[in-house]
N, C-alpha and C positions, 0 to 999 in steps of 0.2 A: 538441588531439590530432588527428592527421591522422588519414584511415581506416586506412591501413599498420598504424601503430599501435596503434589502434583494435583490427584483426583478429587480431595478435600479442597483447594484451589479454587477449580473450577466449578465444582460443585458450590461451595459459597459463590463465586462470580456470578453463579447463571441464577441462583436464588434471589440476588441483589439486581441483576437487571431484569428480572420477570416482574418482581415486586414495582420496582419504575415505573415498568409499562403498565401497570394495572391488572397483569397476567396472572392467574391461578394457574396451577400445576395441570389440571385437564385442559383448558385452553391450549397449553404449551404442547401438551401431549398430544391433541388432536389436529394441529397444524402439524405434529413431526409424523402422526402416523405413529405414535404409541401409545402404550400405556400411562396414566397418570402416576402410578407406582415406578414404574421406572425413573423419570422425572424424580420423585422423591426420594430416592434410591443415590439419587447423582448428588441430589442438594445435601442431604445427610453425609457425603462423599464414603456410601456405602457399594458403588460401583460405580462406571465410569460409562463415558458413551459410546456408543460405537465410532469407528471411527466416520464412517460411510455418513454420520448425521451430521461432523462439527461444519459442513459449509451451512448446510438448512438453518440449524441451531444460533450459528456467526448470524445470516442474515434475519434470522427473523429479532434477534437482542441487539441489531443495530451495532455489529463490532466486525473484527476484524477472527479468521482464527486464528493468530500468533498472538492476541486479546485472546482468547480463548482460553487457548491452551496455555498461558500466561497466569491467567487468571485475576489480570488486570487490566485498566486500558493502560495503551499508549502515552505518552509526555512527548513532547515537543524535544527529542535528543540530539545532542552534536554529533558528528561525523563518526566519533573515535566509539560512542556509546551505541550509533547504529550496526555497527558491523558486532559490536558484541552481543547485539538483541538479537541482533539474524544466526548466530551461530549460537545463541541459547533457544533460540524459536526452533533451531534446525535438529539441538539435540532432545528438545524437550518432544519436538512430532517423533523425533525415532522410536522415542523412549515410549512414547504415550502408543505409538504403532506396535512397537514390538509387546504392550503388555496386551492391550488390544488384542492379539493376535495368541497369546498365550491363553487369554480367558478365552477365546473360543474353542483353543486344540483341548484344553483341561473340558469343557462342557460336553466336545465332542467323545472326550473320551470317558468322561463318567456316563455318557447315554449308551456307550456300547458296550460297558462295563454293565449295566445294568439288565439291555436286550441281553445280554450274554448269561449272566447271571438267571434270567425269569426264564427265558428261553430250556435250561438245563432243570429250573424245578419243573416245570411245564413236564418238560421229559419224564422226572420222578413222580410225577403225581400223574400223570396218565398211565406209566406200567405199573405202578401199587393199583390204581383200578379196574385196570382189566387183568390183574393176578389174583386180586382177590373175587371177581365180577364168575371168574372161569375157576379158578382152585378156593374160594373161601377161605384162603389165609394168604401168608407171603412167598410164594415158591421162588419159580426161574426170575420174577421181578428183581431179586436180591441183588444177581449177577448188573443188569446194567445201575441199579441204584448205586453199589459199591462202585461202580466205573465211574459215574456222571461224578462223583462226590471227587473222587480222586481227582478226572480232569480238572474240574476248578479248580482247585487247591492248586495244580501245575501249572493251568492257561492263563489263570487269573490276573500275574505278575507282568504275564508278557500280553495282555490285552489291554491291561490300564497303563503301565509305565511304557510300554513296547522294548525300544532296547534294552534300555535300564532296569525291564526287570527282567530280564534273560539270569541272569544271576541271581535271581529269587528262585524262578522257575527249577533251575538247576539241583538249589539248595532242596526245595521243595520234595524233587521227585529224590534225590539221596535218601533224606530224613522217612518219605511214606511209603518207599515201595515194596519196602519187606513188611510192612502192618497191612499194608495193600492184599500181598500174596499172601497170608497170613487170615486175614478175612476172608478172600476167597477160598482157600482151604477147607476155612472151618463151614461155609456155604456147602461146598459141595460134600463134607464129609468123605468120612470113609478113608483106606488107603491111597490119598490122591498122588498127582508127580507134582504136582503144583511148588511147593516148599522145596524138593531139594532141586527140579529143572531152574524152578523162575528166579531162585536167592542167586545158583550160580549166572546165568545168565542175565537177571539184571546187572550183577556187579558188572560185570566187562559192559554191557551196555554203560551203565552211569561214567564208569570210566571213560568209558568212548568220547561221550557228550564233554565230559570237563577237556578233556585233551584237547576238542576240537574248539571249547571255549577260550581256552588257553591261547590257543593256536590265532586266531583270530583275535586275540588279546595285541598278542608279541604281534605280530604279522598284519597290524591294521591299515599301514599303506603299501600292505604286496597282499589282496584279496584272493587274485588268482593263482599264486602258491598256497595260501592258506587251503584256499578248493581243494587244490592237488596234492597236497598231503593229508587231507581228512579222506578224499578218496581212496588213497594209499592206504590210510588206516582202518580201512571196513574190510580189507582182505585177514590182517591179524585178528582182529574181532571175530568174524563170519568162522576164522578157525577154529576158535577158541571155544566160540557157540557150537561149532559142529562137534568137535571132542565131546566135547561134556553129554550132547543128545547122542554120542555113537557108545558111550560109556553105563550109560542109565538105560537107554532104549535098544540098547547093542541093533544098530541098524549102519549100514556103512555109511563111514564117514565121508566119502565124495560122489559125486557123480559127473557124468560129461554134464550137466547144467551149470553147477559149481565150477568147474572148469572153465567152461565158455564165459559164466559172469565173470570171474576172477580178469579172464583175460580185456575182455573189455571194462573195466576199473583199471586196469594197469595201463591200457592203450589209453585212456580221456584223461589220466593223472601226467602220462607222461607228453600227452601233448598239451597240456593245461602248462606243466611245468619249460617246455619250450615256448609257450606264449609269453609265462612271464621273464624268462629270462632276456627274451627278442624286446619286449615291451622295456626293460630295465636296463640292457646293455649300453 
């Protein structure tokens, strides 16, 4: 029996022993402490219940919950057919817990999905107001409006799926970051550096990110290597970025700062990589 099933099940069961007792839907609902929509919700087997209610729900329908979650009662069974109820009761609770427990992380995550979402127009529509409240059209507003837009587009993937959408996220920021620099450009007008700094330096960034996705792809039970060579790899990068701004902005390419950060990435990569080496030997 799938869960589907399963919740369509139950939800007829509990519709059949309300009906016995004499019980209406709000009755039922105001001894569990809910709503009488919910209740209806269950019988339709348009969701299911929680799981925190199946003893309440067991005792006030006069059954058992392996009756329950069965979605029948009991018969009088031989030896050989109780041990198979118990290990169908046992995988039917898993199965009914682990969906249980799914509909909640899915709820929780479309509520944060959504704070997240209102949260960033909120943003947008307060600096369109005080852009236009103070300049009478759209000025410096433009700058964070074109940002907030773009962050969603990026964060979005990895705020609703979490890990699963790290790989959206990725795709995401590839595909928008040169229309990104590109609006902002055309924002600030004029002879900007925007287009030829940001095009070469996002690419080695985006780069960066996939390698390190990769990396943590191949590498997903030695984490602590993975660290330690994405580590490694921010000194190639951080180079590659300082060329390109000593090239355009003819400013020198290093300083004792650079130096000292280099050095310490190279000292927590290389003891990251003796940790996992000690941990794995």
């Amino acid at each position: 029996m799938d869960v589907k099933e399963q919740e369509q099940n139950i939800g007829k069961f509990i519709a059949q022993l309300r009906k016995e007792k004499k019980m209406t839907q709000k009755e039922l609902a105001n001894q569990l402490h809910i709503t009488d929509k919910a209740v209806s919700k269950w019988e339709r087997g348009l969701s299911c219940p929680d799981i925190s209610l199946l003893n309440p729900i067991s005792d006030i329908l006069g059954i058992t919950t392996s009756e329950l979650l069965n979605g029948r009662k009991n018969e009088q069974p031989s030896n050989e057919q109780i041990s198979k109820d118990i290990k169908k009761n046992v995988d039917n609770a898993l199965a009914y817990a682990e969906k249980s427990t799914q509909k909640k992380m899915m709820s929780f995550q479309n509520i944060l999905t959504l704070s997240f979402s209102l949260v960033l127009l909120l943003s947008i529509i307060i600096c369109s107001i005080c852009d236009i409240a103070i300049s009478g059209t759209f000025t410096w507003s433009l700058f964070p409006i074109s940002s907030i837009i773009f962050a969603w587009f990026v964060l979005m993937p990895i705020i609703h799926y979490k890990k699963k959408g790290i790989l959206g996220s990725l795709i995401t920021s590839s595909l928008l970051i040169i229309p990104f620099l590109y609006v902002l450009s055309k924002i600030i007008g004029g002879d900007t550096l925007i287009m030829p700094i940001g095009i070469r330096t996002s690419f080695f960034s985006i780069l960066y990110l996939w390698i390190v996705y990769f990396l943590f792809k191949k590498l997903k039970t030695r984490k602590i290597r993975a660290i330690s060579l994405s580590l490694l790899l921010i000194i190639p990068l951080n180079l590659a970025i300082k060329q390109i701004l000593a090239k355009i902005l003819l400013e020198p390419m290093f300083d004792a700062w650079d130096i000292l950060a280099f050095g310490i990435i190279l000292i927590s990569a290389l003891t990251l990589l003796i940790v996992d080496y000690t941990k794995n030997a």
